[in-house]
Backbone and ligand atoms as CSV (ligand in chain L), in Angstrom:
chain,resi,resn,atom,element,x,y,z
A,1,UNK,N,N,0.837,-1.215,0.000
A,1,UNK,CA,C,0.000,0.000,0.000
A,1,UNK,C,C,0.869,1.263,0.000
A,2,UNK,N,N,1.893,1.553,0.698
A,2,UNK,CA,C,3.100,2.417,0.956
A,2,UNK,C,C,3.456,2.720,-0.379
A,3,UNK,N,N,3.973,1.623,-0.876
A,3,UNK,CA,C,4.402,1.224,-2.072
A,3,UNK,C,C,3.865,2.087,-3.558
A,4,UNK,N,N,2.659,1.662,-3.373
A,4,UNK,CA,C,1.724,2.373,-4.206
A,4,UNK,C,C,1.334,3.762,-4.210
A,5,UNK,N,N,0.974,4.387,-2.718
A,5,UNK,CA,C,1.200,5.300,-2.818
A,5,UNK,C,C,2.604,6.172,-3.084
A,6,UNK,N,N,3.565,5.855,-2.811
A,6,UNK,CA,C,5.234,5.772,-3.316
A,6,UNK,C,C,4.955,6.440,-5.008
A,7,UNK,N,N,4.284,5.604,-5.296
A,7,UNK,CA,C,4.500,5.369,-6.944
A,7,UNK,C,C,3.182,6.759,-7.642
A,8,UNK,N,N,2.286,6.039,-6.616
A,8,UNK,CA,C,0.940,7.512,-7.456
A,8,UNK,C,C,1.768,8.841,-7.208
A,9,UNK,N,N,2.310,9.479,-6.126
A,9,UNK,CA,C,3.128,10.411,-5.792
A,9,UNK,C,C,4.062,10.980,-6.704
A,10,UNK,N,N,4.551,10.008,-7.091
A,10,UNK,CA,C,5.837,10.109,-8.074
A,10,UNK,C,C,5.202,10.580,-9.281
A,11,UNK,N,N,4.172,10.096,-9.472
A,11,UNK,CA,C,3.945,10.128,-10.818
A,11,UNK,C,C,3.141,11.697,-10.828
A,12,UNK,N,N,2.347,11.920,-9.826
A,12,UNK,CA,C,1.654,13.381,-10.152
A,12,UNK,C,C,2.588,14.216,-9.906
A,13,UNK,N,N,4.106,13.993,-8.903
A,13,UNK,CA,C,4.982,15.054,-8.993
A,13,UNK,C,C,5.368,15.466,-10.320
A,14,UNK,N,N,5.712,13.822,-11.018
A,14,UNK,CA,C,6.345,14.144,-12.345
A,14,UNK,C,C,5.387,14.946,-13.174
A,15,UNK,N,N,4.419,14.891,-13.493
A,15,UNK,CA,C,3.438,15.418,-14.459
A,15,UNK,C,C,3.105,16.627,-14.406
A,16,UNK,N,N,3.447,16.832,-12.799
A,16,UNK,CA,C,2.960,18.443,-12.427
A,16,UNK,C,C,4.383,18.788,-12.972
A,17,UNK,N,N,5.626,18.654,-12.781
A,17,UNK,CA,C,6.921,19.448,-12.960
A,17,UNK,C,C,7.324,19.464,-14.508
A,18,UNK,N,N,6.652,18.236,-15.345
A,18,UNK,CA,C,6.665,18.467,-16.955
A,18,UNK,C,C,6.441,19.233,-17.337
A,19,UNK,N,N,4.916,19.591,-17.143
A,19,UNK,CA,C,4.280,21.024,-17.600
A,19,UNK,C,C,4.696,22.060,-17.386
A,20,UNK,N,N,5.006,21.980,-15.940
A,20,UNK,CA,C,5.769,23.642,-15.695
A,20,UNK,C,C,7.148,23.718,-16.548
A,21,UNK,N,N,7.804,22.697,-17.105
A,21,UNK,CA,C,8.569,22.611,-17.486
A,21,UNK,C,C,8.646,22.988,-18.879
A,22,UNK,N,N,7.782,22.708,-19.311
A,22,UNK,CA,C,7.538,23.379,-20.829
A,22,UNK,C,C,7.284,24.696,-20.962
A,23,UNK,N,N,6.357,25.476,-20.074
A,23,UNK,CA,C,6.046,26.603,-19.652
A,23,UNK,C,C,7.354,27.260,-19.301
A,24,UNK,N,N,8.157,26.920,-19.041
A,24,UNK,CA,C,9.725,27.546,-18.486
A,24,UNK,C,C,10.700,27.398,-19.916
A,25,UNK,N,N,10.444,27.020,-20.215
A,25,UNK,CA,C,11.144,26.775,-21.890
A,25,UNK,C,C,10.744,27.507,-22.619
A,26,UNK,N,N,9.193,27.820,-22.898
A,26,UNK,CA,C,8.443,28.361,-23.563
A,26,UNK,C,C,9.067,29.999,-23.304
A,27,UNK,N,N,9.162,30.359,-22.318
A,27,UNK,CA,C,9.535,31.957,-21.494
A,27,UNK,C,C,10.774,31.664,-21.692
A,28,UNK,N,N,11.503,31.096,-21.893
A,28,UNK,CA,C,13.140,31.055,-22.080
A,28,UNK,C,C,13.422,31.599,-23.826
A,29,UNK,N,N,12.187,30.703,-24.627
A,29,UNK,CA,C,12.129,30.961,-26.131
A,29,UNK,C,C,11.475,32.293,-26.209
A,30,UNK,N,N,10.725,32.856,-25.535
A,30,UNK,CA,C,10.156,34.235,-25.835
A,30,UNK,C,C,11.060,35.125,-25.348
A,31,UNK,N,N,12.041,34.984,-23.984
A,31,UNK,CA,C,12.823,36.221,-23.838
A,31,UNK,C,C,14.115,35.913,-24.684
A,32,UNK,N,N,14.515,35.168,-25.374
A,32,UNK,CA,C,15.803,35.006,-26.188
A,32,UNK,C,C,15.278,35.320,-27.711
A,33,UNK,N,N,14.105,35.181,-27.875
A,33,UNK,CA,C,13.621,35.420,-29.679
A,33,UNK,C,C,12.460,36.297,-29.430
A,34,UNK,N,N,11.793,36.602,-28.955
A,34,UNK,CA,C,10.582,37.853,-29.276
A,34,UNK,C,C,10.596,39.084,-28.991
A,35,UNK,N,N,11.406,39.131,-27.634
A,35,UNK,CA,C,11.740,39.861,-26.801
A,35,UNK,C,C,12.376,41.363,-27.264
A,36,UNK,N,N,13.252,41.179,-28.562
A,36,UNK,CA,C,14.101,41.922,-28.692
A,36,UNK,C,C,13.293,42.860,-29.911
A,37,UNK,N,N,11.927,42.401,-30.183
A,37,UNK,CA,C,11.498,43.117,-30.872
A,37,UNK,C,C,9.852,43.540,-30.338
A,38,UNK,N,N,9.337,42.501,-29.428
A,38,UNK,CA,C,8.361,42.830,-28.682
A,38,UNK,C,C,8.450,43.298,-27.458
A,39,UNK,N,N,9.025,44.353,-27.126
A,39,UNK,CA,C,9.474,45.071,-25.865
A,39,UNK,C,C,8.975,44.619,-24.593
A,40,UNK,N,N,7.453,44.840,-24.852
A,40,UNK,CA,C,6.352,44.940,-23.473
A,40,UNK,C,C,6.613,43.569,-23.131
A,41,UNK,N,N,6.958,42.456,-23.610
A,41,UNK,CA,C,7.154,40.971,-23.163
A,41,UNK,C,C,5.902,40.614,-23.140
A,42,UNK,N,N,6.212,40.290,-21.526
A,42,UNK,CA,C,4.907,39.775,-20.753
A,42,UNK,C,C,3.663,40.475,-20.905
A,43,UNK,N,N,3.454,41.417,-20.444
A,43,UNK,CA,C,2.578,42.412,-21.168
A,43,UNK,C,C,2.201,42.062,-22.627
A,44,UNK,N,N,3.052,41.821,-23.141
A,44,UNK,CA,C,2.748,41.253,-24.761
A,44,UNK,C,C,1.264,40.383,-24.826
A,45,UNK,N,N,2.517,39.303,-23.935
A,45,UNK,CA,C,1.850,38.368,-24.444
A,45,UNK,C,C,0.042,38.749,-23.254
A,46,UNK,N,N,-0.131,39.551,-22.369
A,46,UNK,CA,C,-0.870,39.429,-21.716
A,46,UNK,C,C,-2.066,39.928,-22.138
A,47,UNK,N,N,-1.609,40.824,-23.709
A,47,UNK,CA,C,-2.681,41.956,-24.142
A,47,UNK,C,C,-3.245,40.871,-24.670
A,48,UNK,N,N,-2.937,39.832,-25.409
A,48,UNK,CA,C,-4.191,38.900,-26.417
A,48,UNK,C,C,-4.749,37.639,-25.443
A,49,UNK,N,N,-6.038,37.189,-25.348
A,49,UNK,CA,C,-6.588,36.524,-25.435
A,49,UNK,C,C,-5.711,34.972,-25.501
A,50,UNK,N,N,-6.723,33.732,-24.840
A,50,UNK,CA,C,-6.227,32.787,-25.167
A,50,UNK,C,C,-6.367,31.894,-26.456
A,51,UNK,N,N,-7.411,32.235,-26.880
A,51,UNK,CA,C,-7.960,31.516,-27.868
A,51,UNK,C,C,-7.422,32.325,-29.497
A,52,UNK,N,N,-6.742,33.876,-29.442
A,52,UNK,CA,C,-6.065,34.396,-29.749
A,52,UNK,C,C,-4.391,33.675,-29.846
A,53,UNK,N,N,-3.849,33.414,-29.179
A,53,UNK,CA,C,-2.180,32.740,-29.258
A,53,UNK,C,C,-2.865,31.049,-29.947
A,54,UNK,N,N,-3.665,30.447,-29.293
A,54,UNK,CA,C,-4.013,29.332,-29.427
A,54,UNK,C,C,-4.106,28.891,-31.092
A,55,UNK,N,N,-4.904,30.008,-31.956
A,55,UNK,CA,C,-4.922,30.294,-33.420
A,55,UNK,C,C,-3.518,30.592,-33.905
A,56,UNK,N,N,-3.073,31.531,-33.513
A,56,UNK,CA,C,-1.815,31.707,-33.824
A,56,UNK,C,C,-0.262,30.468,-33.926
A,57,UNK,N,N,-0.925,29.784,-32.827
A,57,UNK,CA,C,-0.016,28.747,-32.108
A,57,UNK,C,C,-0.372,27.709,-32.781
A,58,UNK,N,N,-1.635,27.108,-33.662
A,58,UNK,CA,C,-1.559,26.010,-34.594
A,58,UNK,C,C,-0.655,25.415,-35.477
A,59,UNK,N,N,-0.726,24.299,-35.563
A,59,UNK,CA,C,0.410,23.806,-36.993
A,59,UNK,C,C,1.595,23.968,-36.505
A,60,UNK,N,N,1.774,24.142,-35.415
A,60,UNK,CA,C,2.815,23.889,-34.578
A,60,UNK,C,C,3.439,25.632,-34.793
A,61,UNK,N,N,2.845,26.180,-34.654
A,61,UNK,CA,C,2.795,27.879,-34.989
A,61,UNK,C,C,3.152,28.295,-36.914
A,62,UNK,N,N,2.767,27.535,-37.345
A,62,UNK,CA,C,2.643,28.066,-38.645
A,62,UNK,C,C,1.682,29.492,-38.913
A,63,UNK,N,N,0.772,29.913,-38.460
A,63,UNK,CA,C,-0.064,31.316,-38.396
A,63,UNK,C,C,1.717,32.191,-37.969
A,64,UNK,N,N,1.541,32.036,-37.068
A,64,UNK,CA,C,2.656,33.059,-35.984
A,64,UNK,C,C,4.196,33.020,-36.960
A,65,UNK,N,N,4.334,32.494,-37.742
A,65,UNK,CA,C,5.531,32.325,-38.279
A,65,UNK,C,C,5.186,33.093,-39.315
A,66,UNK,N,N,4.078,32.428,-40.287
A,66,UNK,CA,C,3.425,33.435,-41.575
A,66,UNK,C,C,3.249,34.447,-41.403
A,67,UNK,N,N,2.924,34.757,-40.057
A,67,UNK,CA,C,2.819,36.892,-39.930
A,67,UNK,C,C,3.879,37.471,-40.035
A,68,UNK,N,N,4.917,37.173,-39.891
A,68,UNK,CA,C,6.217,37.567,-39.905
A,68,UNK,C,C,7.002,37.521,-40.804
A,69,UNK,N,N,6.721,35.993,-41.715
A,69,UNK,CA,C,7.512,36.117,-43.009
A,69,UNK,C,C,6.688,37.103,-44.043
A,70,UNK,N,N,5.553,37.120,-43.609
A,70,UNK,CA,C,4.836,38.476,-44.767
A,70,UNK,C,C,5.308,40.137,-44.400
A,71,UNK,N,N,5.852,40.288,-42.793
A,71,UNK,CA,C,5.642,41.584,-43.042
A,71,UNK,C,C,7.796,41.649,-43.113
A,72,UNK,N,N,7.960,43.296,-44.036
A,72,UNK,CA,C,9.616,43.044,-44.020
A,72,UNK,C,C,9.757,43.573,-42.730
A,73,UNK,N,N,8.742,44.365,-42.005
A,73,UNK,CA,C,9.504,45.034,-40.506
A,73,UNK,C,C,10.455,43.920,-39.569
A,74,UNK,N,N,9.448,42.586,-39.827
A,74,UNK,CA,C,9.972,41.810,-38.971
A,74,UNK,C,C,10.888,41.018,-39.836
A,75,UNK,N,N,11.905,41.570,-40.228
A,75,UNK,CA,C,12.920,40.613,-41.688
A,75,UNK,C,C,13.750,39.897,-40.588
A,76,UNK,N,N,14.701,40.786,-39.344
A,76,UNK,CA,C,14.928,40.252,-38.449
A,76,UNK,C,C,15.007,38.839,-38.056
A,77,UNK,N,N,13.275,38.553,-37.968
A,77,UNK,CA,C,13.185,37.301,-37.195
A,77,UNK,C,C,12.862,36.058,-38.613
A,78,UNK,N,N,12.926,36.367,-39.744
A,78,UNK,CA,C,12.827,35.341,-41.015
A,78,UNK,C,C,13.311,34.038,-40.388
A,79,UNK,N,N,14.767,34.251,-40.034
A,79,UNK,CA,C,16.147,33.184,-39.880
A,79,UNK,C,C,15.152,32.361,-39.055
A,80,UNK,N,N,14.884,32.863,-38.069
A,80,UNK,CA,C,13.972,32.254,-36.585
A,80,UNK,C,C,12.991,31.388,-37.081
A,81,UNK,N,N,12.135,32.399,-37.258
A,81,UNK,CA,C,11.146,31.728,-38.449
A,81,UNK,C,C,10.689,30.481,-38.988
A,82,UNK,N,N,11.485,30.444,-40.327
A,82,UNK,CA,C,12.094,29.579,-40.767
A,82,UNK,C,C,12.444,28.385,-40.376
A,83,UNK,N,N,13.206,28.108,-39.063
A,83,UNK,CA,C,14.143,27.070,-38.608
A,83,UNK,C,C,13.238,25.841,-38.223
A,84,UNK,N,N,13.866,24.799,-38.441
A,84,UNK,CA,C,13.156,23.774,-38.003
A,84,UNK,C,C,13.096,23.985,-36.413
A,85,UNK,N,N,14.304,24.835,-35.877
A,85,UNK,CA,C,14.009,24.278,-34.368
A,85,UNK,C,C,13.064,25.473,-34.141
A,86,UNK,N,N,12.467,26.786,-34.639
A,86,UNK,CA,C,11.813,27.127,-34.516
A,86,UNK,C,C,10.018,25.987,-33.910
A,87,UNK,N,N,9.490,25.237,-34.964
A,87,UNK,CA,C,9.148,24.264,-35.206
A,87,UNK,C,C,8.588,22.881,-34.367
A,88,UNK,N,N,9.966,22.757,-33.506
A,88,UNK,CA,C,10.188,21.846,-32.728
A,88,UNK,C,C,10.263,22.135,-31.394
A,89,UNK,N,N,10.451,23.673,-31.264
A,89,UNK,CA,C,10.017,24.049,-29.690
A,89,UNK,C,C,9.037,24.942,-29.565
A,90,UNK,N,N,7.893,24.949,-30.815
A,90,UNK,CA,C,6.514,25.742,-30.724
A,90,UNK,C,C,5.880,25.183,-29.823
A,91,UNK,N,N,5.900,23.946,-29.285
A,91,UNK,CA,C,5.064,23.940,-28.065
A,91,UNK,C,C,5.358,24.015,-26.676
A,92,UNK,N,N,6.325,24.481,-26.755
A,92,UNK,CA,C,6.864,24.862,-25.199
A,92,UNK,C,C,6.420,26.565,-25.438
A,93,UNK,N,N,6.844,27.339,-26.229
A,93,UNK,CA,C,6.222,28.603,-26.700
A,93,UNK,C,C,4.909,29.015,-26.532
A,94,UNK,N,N,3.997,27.560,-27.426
A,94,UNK,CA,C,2.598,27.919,-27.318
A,94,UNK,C,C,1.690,27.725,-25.922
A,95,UNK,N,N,2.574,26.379,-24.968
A,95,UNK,CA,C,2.157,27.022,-23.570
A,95,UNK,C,C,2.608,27.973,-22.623
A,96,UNK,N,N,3.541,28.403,-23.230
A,96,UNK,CA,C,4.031,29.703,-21.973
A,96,UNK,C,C,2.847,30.995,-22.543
A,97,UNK,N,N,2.305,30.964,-24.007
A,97,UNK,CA,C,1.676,31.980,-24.547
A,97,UNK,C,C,0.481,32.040,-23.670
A,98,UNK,N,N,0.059,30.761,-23.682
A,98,UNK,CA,C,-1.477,30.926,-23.039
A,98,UNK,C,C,-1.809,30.627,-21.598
A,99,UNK,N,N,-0.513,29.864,-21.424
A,99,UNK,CA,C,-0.418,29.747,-19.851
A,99,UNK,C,C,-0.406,31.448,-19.140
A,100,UNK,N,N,0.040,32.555,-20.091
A,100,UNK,CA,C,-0.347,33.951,-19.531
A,100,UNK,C,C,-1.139,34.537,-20.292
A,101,UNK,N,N,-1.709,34.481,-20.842
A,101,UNK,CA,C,-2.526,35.305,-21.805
A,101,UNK,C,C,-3.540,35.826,-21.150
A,102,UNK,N,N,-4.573,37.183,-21.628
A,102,UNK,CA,C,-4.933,37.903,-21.007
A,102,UNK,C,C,-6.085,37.484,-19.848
A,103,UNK,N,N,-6.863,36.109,-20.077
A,103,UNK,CA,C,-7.494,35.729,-19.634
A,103,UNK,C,C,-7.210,34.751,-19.140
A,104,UNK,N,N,-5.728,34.328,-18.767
A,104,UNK,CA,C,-5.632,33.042,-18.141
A,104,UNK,C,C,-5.454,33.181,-16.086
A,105,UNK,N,N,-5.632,34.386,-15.953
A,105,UNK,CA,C,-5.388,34.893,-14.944
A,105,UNK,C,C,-4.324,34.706,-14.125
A,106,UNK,N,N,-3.304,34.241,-14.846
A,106,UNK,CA,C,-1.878,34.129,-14.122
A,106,UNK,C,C,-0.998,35.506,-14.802
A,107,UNK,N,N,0.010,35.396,-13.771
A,107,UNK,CA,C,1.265,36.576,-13.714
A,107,UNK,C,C,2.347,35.756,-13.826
A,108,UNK,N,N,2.977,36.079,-14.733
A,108,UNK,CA,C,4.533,35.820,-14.836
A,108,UNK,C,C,5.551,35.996,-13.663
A,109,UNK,N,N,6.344,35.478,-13.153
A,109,UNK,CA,C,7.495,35.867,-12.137
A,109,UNK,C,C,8.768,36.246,-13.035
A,110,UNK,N,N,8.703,37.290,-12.534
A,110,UNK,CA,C,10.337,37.768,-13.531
A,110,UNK,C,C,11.659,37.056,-12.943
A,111,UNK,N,N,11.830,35.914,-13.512
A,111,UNK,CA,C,13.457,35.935,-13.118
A,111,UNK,C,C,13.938,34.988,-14.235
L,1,HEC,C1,C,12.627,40.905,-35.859
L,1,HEC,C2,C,11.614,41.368,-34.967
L,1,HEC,C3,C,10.553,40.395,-34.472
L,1,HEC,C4,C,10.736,39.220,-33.781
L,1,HEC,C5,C,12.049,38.541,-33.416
L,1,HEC,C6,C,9.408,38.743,-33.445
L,1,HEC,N1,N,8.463,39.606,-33.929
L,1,HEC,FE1,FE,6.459,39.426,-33.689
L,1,HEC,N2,N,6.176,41.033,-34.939
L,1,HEC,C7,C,7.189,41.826,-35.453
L,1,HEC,C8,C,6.592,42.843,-36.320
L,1,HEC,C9,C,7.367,43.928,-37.074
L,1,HEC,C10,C,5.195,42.609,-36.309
L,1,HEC,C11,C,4.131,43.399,-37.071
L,1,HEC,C12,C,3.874,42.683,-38.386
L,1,HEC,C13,C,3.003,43.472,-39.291
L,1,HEC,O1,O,1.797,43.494,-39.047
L,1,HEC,O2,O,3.515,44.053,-40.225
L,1,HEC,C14,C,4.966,41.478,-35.413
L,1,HEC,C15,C,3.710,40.956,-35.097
L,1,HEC,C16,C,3.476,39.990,-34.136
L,1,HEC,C17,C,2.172,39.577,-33.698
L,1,HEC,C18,C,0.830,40.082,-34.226
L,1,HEC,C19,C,0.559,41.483,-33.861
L,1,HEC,C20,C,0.151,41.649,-32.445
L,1,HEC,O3,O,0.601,42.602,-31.789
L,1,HEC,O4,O,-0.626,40.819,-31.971
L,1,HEC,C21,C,2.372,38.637,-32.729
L,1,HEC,C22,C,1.291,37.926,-31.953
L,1,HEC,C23,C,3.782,38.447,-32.592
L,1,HEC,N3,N,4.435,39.288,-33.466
L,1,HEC,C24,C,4.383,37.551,-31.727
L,1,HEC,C25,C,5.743,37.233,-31.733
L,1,HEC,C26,C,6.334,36.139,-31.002
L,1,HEC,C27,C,5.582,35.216,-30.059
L,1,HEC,C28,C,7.665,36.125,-31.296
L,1,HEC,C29,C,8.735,35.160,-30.821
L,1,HEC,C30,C,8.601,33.789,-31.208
L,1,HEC,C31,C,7.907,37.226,-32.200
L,1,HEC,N4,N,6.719,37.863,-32.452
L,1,HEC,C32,C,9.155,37.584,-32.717
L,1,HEC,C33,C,8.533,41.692,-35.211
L,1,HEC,C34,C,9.125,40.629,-34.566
C-alpha cells in the first residue's frame, strides 16, 4: 500500500513538474527570440486573449511564423522563423503563450 502510494506520488509530482517545465522553456524561447522586438514581453503576451495565441499557435505555430515572413519590418526574425528548431520548440512557446494570456489569470514571475 506504501508502495503504491510511493509510486501515485511520483507520478503526479512528475506530471505536475513536466508542464511547468515546458512553460519555463516556452519563457526562455520568448525572452531570447521575441523579446528583442516585442518590448512589453509579458505584457505582450498578456494583451491577447487565449484563444487568440491558441490560433496563432496552430500547426505547430505556422499562423505566428506566416505573420512575420509576410511583413519586411519583422525581416529580423525570417532566420527564426524559418528554422526547423523554430518548429520543434513551438510547443513549449505555445504554452508559456497561453499559460499567460490575457485571460488566463496568471502573472509571470520575472526571473
Ligand atoms: C525581428 C523582430 C521580431 C521578432 C524577433 C518577433 N516579432 Fe512578432 N512582430 C514583429 C513585427 C514587425 C510585427 C508586425 C507585423 C506586421 O503586421 O507588419 C509582429 C507581429 C506579431 C504579432 C501580431 C501582432 C500583435 O501585436 O498581436 C504577434 C502575436 C507576434 N508578433 C508575436 C511574436 C512572437 C511570439 C515572437 C517570438 C517567437 C515574435 N513575435 C518575434 C517583429 C518581430
Amino acid at each position: 500500500m506504501v508502495k503504491f502510494l510511493l509510486i501515485f506520488i511520483s507520478i503526479t509530482v512528475l506530471s505536475l513538474t513536466s508542464a511547468d517545465a515546458a512553460i519555463y522553456k516556452g519563457q526562455r524561447i520568448f525572452i531570447k527570440k521575441c523579446l528583442k522586438c516585442h518590448k512589453a514581453g509579458q505584457n505582450f503576451v498578456a494583451e491577447h486573449k487565449q484563444k487568440y495565441w491558441k490560433k496563432l499557435m496552430k500547426k505547430k505555430g505556422k499562423p505566428l511564423a506566416e505573420l512575420h515572413l509576410k511583413s519586411t519590418k519583422a525581416k529580423r526574425s525570417w532566420k527564426y522563423f524559418k528554422s526547423k528548431k523554430y518548429y520543434k520548440k513551438s510547443k513549449h512557446l505555445r504554452q508559456f503563450l497561453i499559460e499567460y494570456a490575457k485571460d488566463s489569470g496568471n502573472v509571470p514571475a520575472c526571473n
